[in-house]
N, C-alpha and C positions, 0 to 999 in steps of 0.2 A: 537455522541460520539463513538470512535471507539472502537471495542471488539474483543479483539485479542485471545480470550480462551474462545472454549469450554468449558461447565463443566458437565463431565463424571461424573459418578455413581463414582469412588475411586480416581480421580485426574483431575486438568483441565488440557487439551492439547490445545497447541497453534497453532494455524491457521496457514496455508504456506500461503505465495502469491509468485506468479511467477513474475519477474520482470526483463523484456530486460537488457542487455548488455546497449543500445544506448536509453536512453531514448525518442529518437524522434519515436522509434517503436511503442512505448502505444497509443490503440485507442484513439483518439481525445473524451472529455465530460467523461470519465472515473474518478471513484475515484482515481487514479495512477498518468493519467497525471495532473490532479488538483493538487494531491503534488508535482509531478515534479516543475510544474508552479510556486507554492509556494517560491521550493527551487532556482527557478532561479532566483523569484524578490531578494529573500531574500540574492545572492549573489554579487547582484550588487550595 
């Protein structure tokens, strides 16, 4: 399950992730390209 926020002492802050322009950049087996993947069955 994914966890998008820290939780600080007075507020949660939420996590960055860096994410290519061209989604064929993202290393291969990576949590990133698994949603890439996701989103490309899901647009066909």
């Amino acid at each position: 399950r994914p966890q998008p926020f820290e939780y600080k002492a007075r507020y949660p802050v939420l996590k960055r992730v860096d994410l290519p322009a061209n989604p064929y950049d993202v290393p291969p087996g990576t949590d990133q390209q698994k949603m890439w993947d996701r989103q490309r069955q899901a647009s066909r």
